[in-house]
C-alpha positions as CSV (number, residue, x, y, z in Angstrom):
1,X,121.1,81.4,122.0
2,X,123.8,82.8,124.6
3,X,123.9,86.2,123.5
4,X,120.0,86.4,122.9
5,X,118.6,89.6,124.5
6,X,115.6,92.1,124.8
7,X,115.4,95.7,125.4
8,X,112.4,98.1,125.9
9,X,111.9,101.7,126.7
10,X,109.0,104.0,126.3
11,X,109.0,107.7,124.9
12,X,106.0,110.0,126.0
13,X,105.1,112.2,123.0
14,X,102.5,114.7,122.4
15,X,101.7,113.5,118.7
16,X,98.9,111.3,118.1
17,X,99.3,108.1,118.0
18,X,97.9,107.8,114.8
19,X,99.9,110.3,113.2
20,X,103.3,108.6,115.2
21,X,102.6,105.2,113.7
22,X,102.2,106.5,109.8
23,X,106.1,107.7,109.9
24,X,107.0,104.1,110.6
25,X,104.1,102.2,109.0
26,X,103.6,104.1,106.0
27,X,106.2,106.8,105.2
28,X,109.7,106.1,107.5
29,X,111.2,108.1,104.4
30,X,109.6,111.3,106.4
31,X,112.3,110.5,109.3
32,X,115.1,112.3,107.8
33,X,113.0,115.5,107.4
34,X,112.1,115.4,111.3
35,X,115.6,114.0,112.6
36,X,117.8,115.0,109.7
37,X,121.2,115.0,112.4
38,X,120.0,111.1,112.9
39,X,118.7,110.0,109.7
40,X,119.8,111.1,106.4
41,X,118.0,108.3,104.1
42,X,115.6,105.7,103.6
43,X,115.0,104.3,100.5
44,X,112.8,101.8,99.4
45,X,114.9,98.4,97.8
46,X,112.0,96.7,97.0
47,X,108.1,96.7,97.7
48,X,106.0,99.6,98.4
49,X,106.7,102.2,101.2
50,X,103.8,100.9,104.2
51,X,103.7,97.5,102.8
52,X,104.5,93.9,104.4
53,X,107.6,92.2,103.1
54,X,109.2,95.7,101.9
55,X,112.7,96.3,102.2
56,X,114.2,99.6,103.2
57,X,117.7,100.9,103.9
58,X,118.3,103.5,106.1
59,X,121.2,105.7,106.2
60,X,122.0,107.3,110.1
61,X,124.5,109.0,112.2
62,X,125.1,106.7,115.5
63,X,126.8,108.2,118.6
64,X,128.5,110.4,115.8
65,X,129.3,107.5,113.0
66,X,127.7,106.8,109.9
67,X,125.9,103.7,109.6
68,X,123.9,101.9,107.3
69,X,120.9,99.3,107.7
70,X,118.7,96.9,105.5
71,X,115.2,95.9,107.1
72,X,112.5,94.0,105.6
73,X,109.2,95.0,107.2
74,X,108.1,92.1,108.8
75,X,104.6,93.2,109.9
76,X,102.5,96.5,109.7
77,X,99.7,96.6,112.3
78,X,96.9,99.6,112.0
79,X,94.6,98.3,114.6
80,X,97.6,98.1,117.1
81,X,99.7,101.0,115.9
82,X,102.9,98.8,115.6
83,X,105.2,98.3,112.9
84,X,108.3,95.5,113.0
85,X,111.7,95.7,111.5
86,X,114.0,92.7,110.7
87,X,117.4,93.8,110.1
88,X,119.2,91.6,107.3
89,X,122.0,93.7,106.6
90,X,124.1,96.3,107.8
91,X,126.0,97.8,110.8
92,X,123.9,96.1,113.6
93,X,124.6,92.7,112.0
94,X,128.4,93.3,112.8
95,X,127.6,91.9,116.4
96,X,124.6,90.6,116.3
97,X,123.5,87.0,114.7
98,X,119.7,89.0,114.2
99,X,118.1,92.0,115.2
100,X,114.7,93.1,115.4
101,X,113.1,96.6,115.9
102,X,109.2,96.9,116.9
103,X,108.0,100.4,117.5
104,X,104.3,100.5,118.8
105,X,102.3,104.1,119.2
106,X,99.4,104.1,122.5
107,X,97.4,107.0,122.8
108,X,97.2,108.1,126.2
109,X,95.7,111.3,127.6
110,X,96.0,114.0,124.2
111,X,99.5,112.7,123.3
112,X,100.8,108.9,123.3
113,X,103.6,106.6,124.9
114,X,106.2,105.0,122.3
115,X,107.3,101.9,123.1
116,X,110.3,100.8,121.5
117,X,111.3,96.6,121.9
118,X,114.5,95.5,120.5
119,X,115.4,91.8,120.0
120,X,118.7,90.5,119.2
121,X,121.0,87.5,119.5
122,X,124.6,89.0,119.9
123,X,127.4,87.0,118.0
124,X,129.0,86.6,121.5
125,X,128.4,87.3,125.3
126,X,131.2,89.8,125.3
127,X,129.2,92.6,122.9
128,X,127.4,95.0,125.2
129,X,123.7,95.2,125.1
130,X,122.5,97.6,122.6
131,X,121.4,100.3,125.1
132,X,122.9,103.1,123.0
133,X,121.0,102.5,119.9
134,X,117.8,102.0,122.0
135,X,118.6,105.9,123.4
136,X,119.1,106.9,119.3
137,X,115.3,105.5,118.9
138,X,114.8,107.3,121.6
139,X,115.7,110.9,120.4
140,X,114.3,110.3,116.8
141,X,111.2,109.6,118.5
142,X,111.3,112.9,120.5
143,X,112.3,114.6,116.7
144,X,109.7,113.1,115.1
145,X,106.8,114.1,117.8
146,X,108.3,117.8,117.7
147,X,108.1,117.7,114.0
148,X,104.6,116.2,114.1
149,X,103.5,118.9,116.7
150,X,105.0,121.9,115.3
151,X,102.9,124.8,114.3
């Protein structure tokens, strides 16, 4: 696994953490309504939207490009607030041998921390890390608390 990797980053948000892990765990077809100049579709492909084993594809604008992405949700977890991604198609398998997106929600203090972990295995050792999609997850995060928070 040469070009295996792992990045993490946490988003401080003001939603609950409850509320922050229904977008992903239950309806991530809500993202395009909070961070519609990032994400203009998910659709379900097959299963049931907050469901194990469901496959989604997401439509999304990265560093101004459109892109596309099939996941399969590999695990929903309500007791932790987490929610897994396996990409198995799409833009971030052009350089990448696999990708995997967790998203996790923490309450702390009246808001919550967000941390994001993305694990890959780049096709080779000359792709850059993918620090720029980790910043888009970032700032849908940061859309999707201010949508959640609005009055």
């Amino acid at each position: 696994m040469v070009g295996a990797g792992k990045l993490e980053a946490d988003v401080e948000i003001k939603a609950s953490a409850d509320k922050f892990h229904a977008v992903f765990g239950s309806i991530p077809h809500h993202v395009k309504h909070a961070s519609p100049h990032n994400v203009q579709g998910c659709e379900l492909h097959d299963g049931e939207f907050g469901k194990e084993g469901s496959v989604v594809f997401w439509n999304y604008a990265h560093d101004g490009v459109p892109k596309i992405a099939k996941e399969i949700v590999e695990r929903i977890d309500n007791v932790n607030l987490s929610t897994t991604f396996k990409v198995i198609d799409g833009d971030l398998l052009k350089e990448n041998k696999s990708f995997k997106i967790t998203v996790k929600a923490t309450p702390k203090g009246t808001g919550s921390v967000v941390p994001w972990t993305l694990e890959y295995e780049k096709l080779n050792k000359n792709i850059p890390d993918p620090h720029s999609f980790l910043q888009f997850l970032i700032e849908v995060s940061k859309d999707i608390d201010a949508h959640l928070t609005k009055p």
